[in-house]
TILUM-976473 format. One record per residue (C-alpha): residue in one letter; residue number from 1; y, z negated, x. Coordinates in Angstrom, 1 decimal. Last residue first. Layout:
<rs>
R code pos     c2     c3     c1
R    a NUM      Y      Z      X
...
</rs>
This chain:
<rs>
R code pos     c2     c3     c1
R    x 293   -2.7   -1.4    0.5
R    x 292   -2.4   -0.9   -3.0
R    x 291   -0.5    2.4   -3.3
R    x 290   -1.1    4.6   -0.2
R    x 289    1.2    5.1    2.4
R    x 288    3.0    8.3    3.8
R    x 287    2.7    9.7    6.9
R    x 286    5.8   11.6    8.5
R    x 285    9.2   10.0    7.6
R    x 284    8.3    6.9    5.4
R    x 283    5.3    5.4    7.4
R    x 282    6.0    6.6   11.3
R    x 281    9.5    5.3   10.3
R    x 280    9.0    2.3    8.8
R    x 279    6.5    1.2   11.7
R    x 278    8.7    2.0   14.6
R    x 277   11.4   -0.4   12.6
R    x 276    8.9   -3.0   12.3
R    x 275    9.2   -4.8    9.3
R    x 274    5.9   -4.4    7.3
R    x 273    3.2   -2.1    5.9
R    x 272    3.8   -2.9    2.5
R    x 271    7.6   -1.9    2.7
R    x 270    8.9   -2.8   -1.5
R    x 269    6.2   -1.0   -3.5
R    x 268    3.0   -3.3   -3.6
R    x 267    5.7   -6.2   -4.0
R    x 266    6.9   -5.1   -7.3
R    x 265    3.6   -4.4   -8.5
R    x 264    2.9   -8.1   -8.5
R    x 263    4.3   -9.6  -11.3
R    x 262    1.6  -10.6  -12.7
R    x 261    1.8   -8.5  -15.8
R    x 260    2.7   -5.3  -13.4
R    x 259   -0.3   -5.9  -11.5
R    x 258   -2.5   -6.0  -14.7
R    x 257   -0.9   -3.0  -15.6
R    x 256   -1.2   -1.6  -12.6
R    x 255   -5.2   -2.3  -12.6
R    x 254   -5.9   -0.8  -16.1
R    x 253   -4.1    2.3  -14.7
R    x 252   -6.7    2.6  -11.4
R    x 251   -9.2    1.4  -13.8
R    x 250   -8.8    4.2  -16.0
R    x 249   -8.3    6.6  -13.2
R    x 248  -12.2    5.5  -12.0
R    x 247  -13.8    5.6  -14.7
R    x 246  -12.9    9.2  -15.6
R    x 245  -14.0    9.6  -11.9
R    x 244  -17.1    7.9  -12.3
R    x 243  -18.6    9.8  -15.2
R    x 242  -21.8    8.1  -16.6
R    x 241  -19.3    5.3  -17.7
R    x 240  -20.6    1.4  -17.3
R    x 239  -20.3    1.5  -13.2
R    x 238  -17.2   -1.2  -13.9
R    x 237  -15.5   -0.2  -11.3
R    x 236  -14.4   -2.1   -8.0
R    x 235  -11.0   -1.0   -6.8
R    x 234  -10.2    0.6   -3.2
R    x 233  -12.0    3.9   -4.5
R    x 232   -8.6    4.6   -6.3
R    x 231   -6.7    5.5   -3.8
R    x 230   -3.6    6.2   -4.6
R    x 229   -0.3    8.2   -3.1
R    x 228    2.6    7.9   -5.3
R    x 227    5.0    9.4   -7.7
R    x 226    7.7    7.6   -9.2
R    x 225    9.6    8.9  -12.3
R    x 224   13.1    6.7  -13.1
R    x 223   13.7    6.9   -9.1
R    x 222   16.1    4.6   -7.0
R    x 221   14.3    1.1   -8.5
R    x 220   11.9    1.2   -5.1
R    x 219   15.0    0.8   -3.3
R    x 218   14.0   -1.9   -1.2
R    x 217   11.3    0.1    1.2
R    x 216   10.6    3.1    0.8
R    x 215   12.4    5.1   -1.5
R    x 214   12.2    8.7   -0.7
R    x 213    9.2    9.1    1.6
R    x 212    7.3    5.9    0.2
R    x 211    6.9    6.8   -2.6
R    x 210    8.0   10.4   -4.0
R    x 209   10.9   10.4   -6.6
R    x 208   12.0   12.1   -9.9
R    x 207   15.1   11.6  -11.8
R    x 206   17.5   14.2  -10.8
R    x 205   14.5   16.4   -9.8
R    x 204   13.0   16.2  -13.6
R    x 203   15.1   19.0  -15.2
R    x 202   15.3   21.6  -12.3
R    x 201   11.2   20.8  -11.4
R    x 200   11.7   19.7   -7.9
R    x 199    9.2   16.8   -8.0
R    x 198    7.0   18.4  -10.6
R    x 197    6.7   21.6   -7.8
R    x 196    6.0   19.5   -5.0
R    x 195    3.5   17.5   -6.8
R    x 194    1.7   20.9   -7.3
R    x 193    2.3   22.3   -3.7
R    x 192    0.7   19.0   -2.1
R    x 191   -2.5   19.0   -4.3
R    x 190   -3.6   22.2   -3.2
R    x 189   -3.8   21.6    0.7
R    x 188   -4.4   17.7   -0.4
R    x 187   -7.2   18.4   -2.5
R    x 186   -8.5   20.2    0.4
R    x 185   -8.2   17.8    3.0
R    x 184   -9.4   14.7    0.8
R    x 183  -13.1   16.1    1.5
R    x 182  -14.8   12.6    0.7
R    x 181  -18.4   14.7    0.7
R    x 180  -18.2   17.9    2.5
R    x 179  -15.1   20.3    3.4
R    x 178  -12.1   20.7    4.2
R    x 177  -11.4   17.1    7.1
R    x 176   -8.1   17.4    8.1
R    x 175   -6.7   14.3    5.7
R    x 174   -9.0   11.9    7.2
R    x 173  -11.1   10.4    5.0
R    x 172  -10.7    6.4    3.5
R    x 171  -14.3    5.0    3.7
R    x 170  -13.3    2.4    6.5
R    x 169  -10.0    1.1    4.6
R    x 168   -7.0   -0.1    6.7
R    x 167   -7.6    3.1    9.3
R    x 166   -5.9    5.7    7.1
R    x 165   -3.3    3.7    6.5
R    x 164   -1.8    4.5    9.6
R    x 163   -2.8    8.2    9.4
R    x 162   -6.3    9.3   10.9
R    x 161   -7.4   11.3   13.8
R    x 160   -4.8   11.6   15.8
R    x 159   -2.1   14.2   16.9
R    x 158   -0.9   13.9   20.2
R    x 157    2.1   16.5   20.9
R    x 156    3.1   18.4   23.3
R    x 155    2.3   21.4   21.3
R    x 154   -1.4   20.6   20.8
R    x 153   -2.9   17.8   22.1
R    x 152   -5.8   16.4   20.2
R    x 151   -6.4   13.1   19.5
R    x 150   -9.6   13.4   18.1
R    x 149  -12.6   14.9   19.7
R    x 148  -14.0   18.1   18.9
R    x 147  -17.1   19.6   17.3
R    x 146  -15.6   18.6   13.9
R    x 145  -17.9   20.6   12.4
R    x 144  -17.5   24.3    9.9
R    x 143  -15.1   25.4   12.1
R    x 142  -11.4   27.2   11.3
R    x 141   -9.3   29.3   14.2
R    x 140  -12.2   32.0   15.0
R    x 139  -13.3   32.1   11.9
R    x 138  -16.0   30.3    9.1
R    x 137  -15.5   31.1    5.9
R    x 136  -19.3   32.2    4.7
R    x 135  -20.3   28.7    6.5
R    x 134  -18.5   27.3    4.2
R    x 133  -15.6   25.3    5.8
R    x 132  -15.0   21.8    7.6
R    x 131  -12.2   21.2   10.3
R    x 130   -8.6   20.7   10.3
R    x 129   -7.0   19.4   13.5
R    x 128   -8.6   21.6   15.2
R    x 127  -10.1   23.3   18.3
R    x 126   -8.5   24.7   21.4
R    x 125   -5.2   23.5   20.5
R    x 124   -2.4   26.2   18.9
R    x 123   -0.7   24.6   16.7
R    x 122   -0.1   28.2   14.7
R    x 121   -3.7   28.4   14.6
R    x 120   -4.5   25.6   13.3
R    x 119   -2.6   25.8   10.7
R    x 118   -3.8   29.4   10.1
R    x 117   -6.8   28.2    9.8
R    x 116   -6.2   25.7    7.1
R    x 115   -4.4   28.3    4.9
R    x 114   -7.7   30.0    5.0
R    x 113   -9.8   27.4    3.9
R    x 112   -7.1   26.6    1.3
R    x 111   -7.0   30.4   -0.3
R    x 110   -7.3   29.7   -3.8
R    x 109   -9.3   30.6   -7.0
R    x 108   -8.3   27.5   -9.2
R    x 107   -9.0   30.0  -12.4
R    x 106   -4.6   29.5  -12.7
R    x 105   -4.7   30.9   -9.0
R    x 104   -3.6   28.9   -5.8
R    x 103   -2.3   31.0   -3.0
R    x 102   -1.0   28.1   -0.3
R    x 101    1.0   29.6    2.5
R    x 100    4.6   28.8    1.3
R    x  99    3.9   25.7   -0.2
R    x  98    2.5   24.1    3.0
R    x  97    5.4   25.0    4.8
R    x  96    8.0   22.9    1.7
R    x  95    5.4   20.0    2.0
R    x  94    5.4   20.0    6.0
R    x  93    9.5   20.0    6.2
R    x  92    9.2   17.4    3.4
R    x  91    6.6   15.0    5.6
R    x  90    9.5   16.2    8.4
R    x  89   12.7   14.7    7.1
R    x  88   14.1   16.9    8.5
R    x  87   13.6   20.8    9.4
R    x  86   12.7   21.5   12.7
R    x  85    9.2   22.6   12.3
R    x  84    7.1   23.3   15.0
R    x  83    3.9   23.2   13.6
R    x  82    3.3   20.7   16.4
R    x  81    6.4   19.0   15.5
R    x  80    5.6   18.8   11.8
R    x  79    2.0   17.3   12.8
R    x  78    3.6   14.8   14.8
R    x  77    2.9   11.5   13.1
R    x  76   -0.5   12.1   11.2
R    x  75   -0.5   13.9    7.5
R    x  74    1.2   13.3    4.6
R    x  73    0.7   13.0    1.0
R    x  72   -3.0   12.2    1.0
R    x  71   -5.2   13.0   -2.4
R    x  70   -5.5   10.7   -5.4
R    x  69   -2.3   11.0   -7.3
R    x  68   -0.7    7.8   -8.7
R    x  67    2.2    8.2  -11.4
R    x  66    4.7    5.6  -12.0
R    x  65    7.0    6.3  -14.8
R    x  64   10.5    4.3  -15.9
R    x  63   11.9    5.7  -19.0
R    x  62   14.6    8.7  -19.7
R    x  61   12.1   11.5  -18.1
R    x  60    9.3   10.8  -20.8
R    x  59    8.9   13.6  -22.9
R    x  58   10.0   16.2  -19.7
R    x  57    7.2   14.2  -18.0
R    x  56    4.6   15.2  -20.3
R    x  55    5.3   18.4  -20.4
R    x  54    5.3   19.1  -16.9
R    x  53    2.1   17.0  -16.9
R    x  52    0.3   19.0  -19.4
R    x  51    1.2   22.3  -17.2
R    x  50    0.1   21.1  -13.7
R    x  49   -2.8   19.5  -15.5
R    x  48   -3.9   23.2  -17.1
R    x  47   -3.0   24.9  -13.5
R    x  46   -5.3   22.3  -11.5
R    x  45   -8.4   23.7  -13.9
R    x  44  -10.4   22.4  -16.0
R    x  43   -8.7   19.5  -17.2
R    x  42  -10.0   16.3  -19.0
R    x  41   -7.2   13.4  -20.1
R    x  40   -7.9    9.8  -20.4
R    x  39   -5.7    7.6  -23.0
R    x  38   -5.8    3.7  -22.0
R    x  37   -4.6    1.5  -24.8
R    x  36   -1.0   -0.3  -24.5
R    x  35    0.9   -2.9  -22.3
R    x  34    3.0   -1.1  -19.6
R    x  33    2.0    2.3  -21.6
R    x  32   -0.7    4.5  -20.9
R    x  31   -2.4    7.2  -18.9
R    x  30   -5.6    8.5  -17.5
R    x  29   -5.8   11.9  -15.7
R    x  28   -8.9   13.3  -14.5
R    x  27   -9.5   16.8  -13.0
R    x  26  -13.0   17.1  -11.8
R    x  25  -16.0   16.2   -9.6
R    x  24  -17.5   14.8  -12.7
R    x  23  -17.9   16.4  -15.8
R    x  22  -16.2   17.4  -19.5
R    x  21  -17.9   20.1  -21.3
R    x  20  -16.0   23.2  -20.5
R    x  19  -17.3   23.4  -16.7
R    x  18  -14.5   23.0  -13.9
R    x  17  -12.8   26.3  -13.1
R    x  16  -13.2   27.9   -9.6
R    x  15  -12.5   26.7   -6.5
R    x  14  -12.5   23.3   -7.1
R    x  13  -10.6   21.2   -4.8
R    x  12   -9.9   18.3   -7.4
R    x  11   -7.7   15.7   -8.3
R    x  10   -8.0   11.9  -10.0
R    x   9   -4.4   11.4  -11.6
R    x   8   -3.1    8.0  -12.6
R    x   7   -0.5    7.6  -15.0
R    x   6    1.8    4.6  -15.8
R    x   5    4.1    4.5  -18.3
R    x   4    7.4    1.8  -19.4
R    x   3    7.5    0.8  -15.9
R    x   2   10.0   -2.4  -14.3
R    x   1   11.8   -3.1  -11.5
</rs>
């Protein structure tokens, strides 16, 4: 197994456009071949990326891709059951949901905070999973605290805190957390619709995969155009740009080239988080993993 490109994508919740002169806190996209010069990307919006990597992708659909996004892909074990979903596999049953309630403007006006309470509504426990919300938002079905304790039973289901991989890496946030500092919960409301989108495109779906749902665990080669979860917070950055999260994706793509040189990668892709049958399946059918763990 082998990449031509590698892109790595730090996202964003904004709710209305990032400024014009490039900033943190936005969306940045670094890219580059297995061996050449980083190229870093600035978008305002999560329409203008949507649209650049569309294009993008279309250019490059006969080589071997690897793209990291920065926001969780799934969500605890049992979070399709307690939405009652039937459909399988249920991480896709959630995605194709999710889709249907998120509004998500080209001026990144969007109704996540909303979407969010009606998730917890439809569970039905007395309080959660998702939490966190301006205090202008705040309903019946949608706090601005996690006043509650985690797990919570809802549907005759235990849902828990934190994915799997969630609890390798003590900064890493818990996907139903909104709002506040670390809020992976919203880019994952809007990021989850996006990727969806690129992954069913009609001229990319032949060719396009999501790790580790569709290929995970030796048949990491199935896919030409591999998306996976990141998190690039695991590396060490050089603290030498004023804007982290430009600094950030380029070390993310710095790094799988290095790993790709050392022969490495290949590893990172085929089952990380081990044998156990149990384990496989909490991993590739409800939680996802993220790339470098």
């Amino acid at each position: 197994m082998y990449f031509d490109h590698f892109l790595a994508i730090d996202w964003s919740g904004r709710n209305k456009p990032s400024p014009a002169r490039p900033t943190k806190d936005a969306i940045w996209l670094a890219e580059a071949t297995a061996t050449g010069p980083l190229h870093t990307h600035y978008f305002r919006t999560r329409h203008a990326c949507y649209t650049y990597l569309g294009q993008r992708l279309l250019q490059l659909r006969d080589e071997r891709v690897l793209i990291g996004w920065d926001f969780a892909f799934g969500y605890p074990k049992g979070f399709a059951e307690a939405l009652r979903l039937r459909d399988k596999p249920a991480w896709r049953a959630v995605w194709d949901y999710l889709t249907t309630l998120i509004q998500d403007r080209p001026d990144n006006q969007n109704n996540r905070f909303w979407v969010g309470a009606q998730l917890n509504q439809r569970i039905g426990a007395p309080a959660g999973p998702f939490w966190g919300v301006p205090a202008g938002q705040v309903s019946r079905h949608l706090g601005p605290k996690r006043d509650f304790n985690y797990p919570i039973f809802a549907q005759k289901v235990l849902l828990s805190e934190r994915r799997l991989v969630d609890t390798l890496h003590p900064r890493m946030q818990p996907a139903w957390k909104l709002a506040y500092t670390g809020s992976v919960g919203s880019q994952s409301l809007l990021g989850i619709p996006v990727l969806r989108r690129l992954r069913d495109h009609p001229e990319l779906a032949e060719v396009s995969r999501i790790w580790p749902f569709e290929i995970g665990g030796g048949d990491a080669g199935a896919g030409k155009i591999v998306h996976a979860e990141i998190y690039p917070s695991l590396l060490p950055r050089p603290g030498r740009d004023p804007i982290p999260d430009r600094e950030q994706v380029d070390t993310y793509v710095a790094w799988l080239q290095a790993r790709q040189r050392a022969g490495e990668l290949e590893n990172l892709l085929e089952r990380p988080w081990g044998e156990k049958a149990g384990m496989h399946q909490r991993v590739t059918e409800h939680e996802g993993w993220v790339l470098g763990f």
